[in-house]
C-alpha positions in Angstrom: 9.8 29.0 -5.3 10.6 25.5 -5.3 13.7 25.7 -2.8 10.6 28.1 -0.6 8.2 25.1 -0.9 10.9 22.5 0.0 12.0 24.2 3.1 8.1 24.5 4.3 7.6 20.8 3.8 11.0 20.1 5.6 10.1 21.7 8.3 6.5 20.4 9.0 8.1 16.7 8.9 10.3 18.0 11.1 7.9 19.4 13.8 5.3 16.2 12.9 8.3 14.0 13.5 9.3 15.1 16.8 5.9 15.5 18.1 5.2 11.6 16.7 8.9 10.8 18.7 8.2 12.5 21.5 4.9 10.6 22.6 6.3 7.4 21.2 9.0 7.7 23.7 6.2 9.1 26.2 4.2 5.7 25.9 7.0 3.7 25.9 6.4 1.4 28.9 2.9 0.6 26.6 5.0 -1.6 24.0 5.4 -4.5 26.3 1.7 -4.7 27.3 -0.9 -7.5 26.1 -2.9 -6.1 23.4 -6.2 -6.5 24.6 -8.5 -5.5 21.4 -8.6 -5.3 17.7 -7.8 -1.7 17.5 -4.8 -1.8 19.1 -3.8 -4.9 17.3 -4.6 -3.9 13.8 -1.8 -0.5 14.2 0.5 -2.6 16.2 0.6 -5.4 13.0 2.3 -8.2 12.4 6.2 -6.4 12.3 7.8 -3.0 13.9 10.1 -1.4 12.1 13.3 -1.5 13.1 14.2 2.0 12.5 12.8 4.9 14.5 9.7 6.6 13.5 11.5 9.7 12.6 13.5 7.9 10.4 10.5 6.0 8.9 9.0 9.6 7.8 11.7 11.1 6.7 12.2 8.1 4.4 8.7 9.3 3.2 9.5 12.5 3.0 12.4 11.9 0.9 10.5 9.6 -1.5 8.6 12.4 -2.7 5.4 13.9 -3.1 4.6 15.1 0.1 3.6 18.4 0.8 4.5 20.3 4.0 0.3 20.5 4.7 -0.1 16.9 5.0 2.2 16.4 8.2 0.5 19.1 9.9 -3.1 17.6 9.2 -1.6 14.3 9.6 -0.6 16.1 13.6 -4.4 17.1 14.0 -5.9 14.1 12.6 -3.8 11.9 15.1 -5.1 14.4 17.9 -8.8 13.7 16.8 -8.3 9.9 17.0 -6.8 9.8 20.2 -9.7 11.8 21.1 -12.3 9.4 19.8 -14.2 7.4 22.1 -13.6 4.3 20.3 -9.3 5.2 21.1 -10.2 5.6 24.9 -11.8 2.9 25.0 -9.8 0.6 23.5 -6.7 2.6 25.2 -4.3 2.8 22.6 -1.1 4.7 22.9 1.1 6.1 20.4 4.1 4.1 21.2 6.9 2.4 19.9 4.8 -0.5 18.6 2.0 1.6 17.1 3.8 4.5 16.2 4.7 3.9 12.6 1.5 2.8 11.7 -0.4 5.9 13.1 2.1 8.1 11.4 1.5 6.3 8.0 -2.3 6.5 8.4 -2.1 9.8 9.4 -0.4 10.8 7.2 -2.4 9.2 4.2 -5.7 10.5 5.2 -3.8 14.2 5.4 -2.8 13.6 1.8 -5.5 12.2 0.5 -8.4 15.1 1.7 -5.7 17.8 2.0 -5.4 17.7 -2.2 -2.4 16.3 -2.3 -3.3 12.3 -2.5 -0.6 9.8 -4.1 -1.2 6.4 -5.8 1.8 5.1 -4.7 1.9 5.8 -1.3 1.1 2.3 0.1 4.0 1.1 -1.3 5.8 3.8 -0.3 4.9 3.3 3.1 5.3 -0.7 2.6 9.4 0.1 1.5 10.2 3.0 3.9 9.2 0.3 6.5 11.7 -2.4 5.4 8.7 -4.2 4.3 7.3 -4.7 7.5 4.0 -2.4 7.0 2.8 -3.8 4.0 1.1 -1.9 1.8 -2.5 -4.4 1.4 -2.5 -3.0 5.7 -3.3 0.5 4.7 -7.0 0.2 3.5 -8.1 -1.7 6.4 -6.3 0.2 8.5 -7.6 3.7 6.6 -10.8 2.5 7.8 -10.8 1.6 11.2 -9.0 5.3 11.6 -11.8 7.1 9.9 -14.2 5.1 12.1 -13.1 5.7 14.7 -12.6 9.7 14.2 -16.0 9.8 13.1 -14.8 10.6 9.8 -14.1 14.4 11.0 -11.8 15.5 8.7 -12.5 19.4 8.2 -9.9 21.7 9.3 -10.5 25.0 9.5 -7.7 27.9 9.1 -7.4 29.4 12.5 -7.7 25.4 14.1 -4.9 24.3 11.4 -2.8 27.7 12.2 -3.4 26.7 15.3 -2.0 23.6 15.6 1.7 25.0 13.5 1.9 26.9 16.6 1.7 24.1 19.1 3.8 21.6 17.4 6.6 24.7 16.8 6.5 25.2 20.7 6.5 21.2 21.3 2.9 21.5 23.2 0.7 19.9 21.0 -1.2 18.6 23.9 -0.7 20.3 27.3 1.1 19.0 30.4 -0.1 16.1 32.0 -1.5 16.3 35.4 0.0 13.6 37.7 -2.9 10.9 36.9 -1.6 8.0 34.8 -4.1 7.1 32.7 -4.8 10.2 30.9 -0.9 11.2 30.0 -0.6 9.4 26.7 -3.9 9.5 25.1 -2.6 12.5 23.4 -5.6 14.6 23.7 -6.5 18.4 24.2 -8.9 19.2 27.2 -10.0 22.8 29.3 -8.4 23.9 32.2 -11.6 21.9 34.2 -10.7 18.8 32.2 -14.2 19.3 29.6 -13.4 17.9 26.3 -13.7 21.5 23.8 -16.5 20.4 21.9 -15.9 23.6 19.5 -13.4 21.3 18.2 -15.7 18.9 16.9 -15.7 19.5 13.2 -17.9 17.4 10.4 -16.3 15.4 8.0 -15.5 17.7 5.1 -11.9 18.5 2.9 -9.6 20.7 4.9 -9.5 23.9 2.9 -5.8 24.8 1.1 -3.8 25.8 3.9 -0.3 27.1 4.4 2.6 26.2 7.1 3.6 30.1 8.1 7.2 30.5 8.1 9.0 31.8 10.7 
C-alpha cells in the first residue's frame, strides 16, 4: 500500500511539475519586465532560485509529507488565481521569476484544506529554495493568494478528476489563440471566449479525493 501511495504522489508532482515548467518557460520573455505592482512583486521576492522549478518541487516532494492530492489542487488553485480579477489586472505570469513562489503557495494552500497540512512546510519551502524563499514570505504571501482567488477553495470530484485528466494530456489550459496578451494568464475559457462561471465554487475544504491511476 505504501509503495501504491508513493507512486500516486510521484506522479502528481510529476504532472504538477511539468505543467508549472511548461508555462514558466511559456512566460519567459515576462522575467525581464518592470514589475509594475505589489502583486507581482510580492511572488517575484527578494531572490530566484537558482535551480529550476521542477527541481525546487521535487526537493519538496522528497522532503516528505506530501500527498499526491495536494499537487493536483495546488494545479487547480493556480488555475483559479490566474483567473482572478485581481491576477488580470495586475498581469502576472507564471514565469521564471514568479514561478517558485506560486508553486510553494499553491502548493501550501492544497495541503493545508486538502487534510494533509504540515507545520514545517515554510521551512521546507525556505531550504528547498537555497534559502532564497524564506519561510516568514509564506503568510503574507498565503494571503494575498487567497485574496485574490476569493478564497474559493472547494473542489468538487468530477472538477478535481477533471483536472488529472488535463494535466496527464499536458492541456491544462487550452491553446492559445494568436492574441498576446491572453497566452500566459493560464486560464480556462469557452469556445466564444466566456469565462465558465460553473466553475466558480465557494470557499469550502476540497472533499478527499484520489489521483486515478492509469
Amino acid at each position: 500500500m505504501a509503495a501504491a501511495g508513493n507512486a500516486v504522489t510521484s506522479r502528481s508532482l510529476r504532472l504538477f511539475s511539468d505543467l508549472v515548467e511548461a508555462q514558466a518557460r511559456r512566460c519567459s520573455a515576462y522575467a525581464s519586465r518592470p514589475a509594475k505592482n505589489d502583486l507581482v512583486r510580492a511572488f517575484r521576492g527578494g531572490a530566484t532560485p537558482g535551480e529550476p522549478v521542477g527541481k525546487f518541487l521535487d526537493r519538496i516532494y522528497r522532503a516528505g509529507a506530501v500527498e499526491g492530492t495536494c499537487f493536483v489542487l495546488a494545479g487547480v488553485y493556480l488555475l483559479r488565481f490566474f483567473r482572478s480579477p485581481a491576477a488580470i489586472e495586475a498581469r502576472i505570469r507564471l514565469e521564471p521569476t514568479t514561478a517558485h513562489r506560486l508553486a510553494a503557495v499553491a502548493l501550501f494552500v492544497g495541503g493545508k484544506f486538502g487534510g494533509h497540512p504540515h507545520r514545517k512546510w515554510t521551512p521546507v519551502f525556505e531550504v528547498c529554495s537555497g534559502r532564497a524563499i524564506r519561510a516568514m514570505e509564506m503568510a503574507a504571501l498565503e494571503r494575498r493568494f487567497l485574496r485574490a482567488s476569493d478564497y474559493r477553495l472547494y473542489v468538487r470530484a468530477d472538477e478535481f478528476e477533471s483536472f488529472v485528466r488535463l494535466m496527464e494530456a499536458g492541456q491544462p489550459t487550452p491553446a492559445p489563440a494568436p492574441a498576446p496578451v491572453a497566452d500566459c494568464r493560464f486560464r480556462k475559457r469557452k469556445a466564444g471566449g466566456e469565462e465558465d462561471e460553473r466553475r466558480r465554487i465557494r470557499p469550502c475544504l476540497p472533499i478527499p479525493a484520489v489521483v486515478p491511476a492509469k
